[in-house]
TORFIDO-685387 format. One line per field, with one value per residue: residue in one letter; chain; residue number from 1; x, y, z of N, C-alpha, C, CB in turn. Coordinates in Angstrom, 2 decimals. Each point is the difference from the previous one (the first is absolute). Glycine has a CB too. Example, Ala and Ser with C-alpha at 12.3 -4.5 7.8 and 13.67 -1.06 7.14 Angstrom:
<sites>
type	c(a	s) $
mol	c(A	A) $
seq	c(1	2) $
nu	c(13.19	1.54) $
nv	c(-5.69	2.22) $
nw	c(7.80	-1.97) $
cau	c(-0.89	0.82) $
cav	c(1.19	1.19) $
caw	c(0.00	0.06) $
cu	c(0.90	-0.77) $
cv	c(1.20	1.09) $
cw	c(0.00	0.73) $
cbu	c(-1.89	1.18) $
cbv	c(-1.17	-0.63) $
cbw	c(1.25	-2.15) $
</sites>
This chain:
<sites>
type	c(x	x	x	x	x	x	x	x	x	x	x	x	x	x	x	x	x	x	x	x	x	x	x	x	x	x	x	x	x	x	x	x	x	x	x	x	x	x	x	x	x	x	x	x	x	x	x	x	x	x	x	x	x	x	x	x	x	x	x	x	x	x	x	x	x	x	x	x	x	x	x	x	x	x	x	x	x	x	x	x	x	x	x	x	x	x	x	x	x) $
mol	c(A	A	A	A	A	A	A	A	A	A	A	A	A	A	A	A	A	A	A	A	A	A	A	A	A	A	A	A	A	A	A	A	A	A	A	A	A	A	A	A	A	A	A	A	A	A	A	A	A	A	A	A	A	A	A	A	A	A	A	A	A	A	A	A	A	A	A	A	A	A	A	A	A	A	A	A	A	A	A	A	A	A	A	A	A	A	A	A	A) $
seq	c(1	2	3	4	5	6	7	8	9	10	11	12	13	14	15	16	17	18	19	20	21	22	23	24	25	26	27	28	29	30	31	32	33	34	35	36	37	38	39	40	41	42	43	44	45	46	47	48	49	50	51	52	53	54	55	56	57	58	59	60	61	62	63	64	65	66	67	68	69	70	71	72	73	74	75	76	77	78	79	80	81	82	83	84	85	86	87	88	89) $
nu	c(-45.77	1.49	1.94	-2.32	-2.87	2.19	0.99	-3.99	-0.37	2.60	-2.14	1.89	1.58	-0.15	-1.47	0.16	-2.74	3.32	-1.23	2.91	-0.91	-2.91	0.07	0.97	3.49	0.31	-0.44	2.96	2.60	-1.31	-0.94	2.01	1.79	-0.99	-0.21	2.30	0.86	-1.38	3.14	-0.71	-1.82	2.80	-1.97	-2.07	1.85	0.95	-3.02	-0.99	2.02	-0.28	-3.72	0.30	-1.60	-1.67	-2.06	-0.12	-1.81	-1.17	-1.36	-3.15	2.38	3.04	0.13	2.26	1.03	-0.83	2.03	0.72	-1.91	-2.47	0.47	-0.03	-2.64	-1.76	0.94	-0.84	-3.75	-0.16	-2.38	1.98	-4.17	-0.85	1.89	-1.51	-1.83	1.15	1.30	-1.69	-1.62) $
nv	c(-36.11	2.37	-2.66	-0.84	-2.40	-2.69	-0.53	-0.90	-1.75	-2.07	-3.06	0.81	-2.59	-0.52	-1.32	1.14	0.38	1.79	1.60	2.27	0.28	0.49	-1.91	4.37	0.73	-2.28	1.58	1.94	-0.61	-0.99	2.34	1.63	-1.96	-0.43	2.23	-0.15	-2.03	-2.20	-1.86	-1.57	-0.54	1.57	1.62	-0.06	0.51	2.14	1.89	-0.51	1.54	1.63	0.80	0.46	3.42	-0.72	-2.45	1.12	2.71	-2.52	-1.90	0.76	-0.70	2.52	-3.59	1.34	-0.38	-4.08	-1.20	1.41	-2.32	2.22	0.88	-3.27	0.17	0.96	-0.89	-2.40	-0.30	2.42	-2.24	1.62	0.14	3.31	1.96	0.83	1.47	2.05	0.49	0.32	1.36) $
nw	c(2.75	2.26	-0.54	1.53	-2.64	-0.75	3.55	0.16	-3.61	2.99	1.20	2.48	-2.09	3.85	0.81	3.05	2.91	-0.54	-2.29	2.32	-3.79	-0.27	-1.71	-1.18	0.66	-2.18	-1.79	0.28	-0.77	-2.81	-1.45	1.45	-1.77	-2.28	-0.65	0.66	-2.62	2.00	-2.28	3.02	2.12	-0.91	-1.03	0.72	3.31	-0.46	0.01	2.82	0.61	-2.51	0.66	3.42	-0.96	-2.51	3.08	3.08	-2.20	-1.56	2.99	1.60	3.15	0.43	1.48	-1.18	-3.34	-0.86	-0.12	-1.68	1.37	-0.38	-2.53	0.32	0.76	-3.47	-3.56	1.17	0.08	-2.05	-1.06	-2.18	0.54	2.10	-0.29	-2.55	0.41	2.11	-2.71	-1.90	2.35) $
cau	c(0.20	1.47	0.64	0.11	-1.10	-0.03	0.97	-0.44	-1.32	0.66	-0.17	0.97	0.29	0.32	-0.96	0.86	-0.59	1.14	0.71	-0.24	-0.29	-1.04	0.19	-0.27	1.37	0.98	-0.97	0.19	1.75	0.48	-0.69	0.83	1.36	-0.03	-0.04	1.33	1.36	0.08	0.22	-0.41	-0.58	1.10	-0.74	-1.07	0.36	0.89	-0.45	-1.07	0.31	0.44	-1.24	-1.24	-0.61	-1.04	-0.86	-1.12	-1.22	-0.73	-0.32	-0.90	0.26	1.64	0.77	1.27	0.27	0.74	1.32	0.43	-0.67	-1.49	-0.36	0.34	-0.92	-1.35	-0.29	0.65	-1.55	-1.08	-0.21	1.27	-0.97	-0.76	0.95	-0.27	-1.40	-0.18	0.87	-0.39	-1.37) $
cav	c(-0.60	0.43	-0.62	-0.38	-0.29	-1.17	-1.17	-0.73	-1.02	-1.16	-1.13	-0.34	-0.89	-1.20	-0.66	0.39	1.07	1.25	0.66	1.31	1.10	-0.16	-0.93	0.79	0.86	-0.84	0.20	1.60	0.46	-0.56	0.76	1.53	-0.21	-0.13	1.51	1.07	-0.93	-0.93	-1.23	-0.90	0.34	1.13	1.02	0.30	0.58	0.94	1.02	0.23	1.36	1.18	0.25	-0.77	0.97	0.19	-0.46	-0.09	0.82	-0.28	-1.34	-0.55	-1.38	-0.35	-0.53	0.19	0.21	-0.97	-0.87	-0.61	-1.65	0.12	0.50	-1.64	-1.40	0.63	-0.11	-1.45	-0.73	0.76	-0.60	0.84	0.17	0.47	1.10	-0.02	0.62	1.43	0.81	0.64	0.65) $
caw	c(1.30	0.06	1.05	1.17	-0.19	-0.59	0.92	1.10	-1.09	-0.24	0.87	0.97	-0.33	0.86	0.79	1.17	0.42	0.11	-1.29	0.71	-1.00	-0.82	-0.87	-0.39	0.26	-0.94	-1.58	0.27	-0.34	-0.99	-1.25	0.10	-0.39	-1.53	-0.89	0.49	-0.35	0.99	-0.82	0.67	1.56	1.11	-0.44	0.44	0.83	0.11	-0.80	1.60	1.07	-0.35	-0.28	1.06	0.49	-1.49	-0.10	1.19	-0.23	-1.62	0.32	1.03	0.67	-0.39	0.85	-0.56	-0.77	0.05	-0.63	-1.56	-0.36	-0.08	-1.49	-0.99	0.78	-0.05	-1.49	-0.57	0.01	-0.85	-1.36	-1.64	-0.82	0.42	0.25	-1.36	-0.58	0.89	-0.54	-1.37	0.26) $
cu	c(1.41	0.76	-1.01	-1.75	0.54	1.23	-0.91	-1.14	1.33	-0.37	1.16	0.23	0.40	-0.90	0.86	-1.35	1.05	0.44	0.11	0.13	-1.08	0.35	0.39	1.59	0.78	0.14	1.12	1.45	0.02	-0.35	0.38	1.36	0.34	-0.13	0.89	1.01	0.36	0.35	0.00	-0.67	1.31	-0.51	-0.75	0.10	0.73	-0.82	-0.68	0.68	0.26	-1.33	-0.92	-0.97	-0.85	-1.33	-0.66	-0.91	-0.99	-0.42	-0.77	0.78	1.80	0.67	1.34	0.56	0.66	1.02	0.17	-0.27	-1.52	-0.47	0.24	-1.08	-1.78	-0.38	-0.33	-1.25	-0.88	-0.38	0.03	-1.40	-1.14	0.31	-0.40	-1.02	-0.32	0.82	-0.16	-1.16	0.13) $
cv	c(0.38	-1.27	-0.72	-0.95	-1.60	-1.27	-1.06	-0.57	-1.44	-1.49	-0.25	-1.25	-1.37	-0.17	-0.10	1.21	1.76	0.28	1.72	0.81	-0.10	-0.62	1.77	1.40	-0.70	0.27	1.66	0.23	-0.51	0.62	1.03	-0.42	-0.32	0.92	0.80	-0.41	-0.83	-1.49	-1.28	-0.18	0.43	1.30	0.73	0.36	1.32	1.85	0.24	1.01	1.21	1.08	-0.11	1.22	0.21	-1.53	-0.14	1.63	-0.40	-1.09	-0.12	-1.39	0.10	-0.88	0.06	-0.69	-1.68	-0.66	0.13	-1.54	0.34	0.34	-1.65	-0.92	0.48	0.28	-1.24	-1.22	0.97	-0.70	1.04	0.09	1.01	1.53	0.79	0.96	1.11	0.75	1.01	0.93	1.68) $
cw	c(0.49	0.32	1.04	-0.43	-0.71	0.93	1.18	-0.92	0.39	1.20	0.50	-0.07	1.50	0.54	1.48	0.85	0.67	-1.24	0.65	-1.39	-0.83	-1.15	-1.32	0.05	-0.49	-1.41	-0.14	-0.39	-1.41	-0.96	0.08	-0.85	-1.30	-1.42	-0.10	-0.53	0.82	-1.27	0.77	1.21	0.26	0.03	0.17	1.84	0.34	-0.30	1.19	0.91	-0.66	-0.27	1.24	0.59	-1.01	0.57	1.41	0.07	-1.00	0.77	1.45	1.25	0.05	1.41	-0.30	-1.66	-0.09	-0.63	-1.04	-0.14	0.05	-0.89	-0.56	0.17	-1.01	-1.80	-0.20	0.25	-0.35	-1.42	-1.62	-0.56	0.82	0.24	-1.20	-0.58	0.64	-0.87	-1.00	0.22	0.22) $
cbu	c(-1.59	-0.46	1.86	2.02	-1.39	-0.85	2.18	0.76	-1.66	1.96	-1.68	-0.53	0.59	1.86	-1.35	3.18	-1.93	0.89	-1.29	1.06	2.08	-0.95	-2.11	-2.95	-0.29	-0.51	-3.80	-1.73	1.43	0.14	-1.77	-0.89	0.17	-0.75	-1.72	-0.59	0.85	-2.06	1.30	1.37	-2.00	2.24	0.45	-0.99	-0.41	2.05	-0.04	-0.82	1.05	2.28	0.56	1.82	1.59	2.71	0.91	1.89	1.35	1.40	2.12	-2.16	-2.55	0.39	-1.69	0.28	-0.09	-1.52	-0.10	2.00	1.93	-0.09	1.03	2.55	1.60	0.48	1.42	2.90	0.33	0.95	-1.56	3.06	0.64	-0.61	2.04	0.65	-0.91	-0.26	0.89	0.76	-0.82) $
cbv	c(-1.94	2.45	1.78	2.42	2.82	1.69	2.13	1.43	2.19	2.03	-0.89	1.56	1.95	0.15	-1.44	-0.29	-2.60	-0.58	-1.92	-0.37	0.29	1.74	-3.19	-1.35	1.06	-1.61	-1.33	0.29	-0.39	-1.75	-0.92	1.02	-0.58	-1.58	0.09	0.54	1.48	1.51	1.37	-0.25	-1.76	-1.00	-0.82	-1.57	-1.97	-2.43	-0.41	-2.62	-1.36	-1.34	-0.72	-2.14	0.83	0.97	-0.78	-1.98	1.67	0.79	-0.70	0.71	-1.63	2.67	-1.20	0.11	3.00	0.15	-1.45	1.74	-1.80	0.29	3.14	-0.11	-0.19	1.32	1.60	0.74	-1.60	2.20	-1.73	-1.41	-2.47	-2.28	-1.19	-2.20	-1.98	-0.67	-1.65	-2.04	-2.42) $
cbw	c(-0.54	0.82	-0.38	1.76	-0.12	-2.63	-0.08	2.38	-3.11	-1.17	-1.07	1.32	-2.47	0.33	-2.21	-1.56	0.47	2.12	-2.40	2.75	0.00	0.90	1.15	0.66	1.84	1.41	0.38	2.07	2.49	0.86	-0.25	2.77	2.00	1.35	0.43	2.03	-0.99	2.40	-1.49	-1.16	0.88	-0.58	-0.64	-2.35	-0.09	-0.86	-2.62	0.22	1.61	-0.97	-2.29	1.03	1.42	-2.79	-2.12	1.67	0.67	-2.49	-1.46	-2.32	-1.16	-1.69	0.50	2.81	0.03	0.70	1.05	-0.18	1.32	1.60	-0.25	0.41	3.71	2.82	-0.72	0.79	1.80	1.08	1.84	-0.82	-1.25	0.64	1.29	0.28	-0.53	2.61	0.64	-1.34	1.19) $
</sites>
């Protein structure tokens, strides 16, 4: 399974009907950056723009490259036990 497949198995943890980043372009950077050595959301921000032309051709819908709180916001209700099992799967 690549990246971009196991980013759009994952369940979109918020609620709400505005959400301007996919749940799947969230997933997406973060697993790039991380791979790359991304140690915090600054990081992971930082990595994005510097990457943003790689992911708006790779990513369907790209709206841009979010916060470092939004990465925060969006890990941080993600459920760990599910996360987990996609993961292992």
């Amino acid at each position: 399974m690549d990246l971009l497949s196991f980013s759009a198995s994952l369940t979109d943890p918020r609620s709400g009907h505005y959400k301007m980043y996919s749940s799947k372009s969230i997933f997406y950077i973060a697993l790039c950056a991380i791979i790359c050595g991304a140690e915090s959301w600054y990081d992971v921000q930082e990595f994005g723009h510097y990457k943003e032309e790689f992911f708006r051709s790779s990513l369907p819908g790209f709206t841009g490259i979010p916060s470092h709180d939004t990465f925060n916001r969006f890990f941080s209700i993600l459920d760990p036990v599910s996360f987990e099992q996609v993961f292992r799967d």
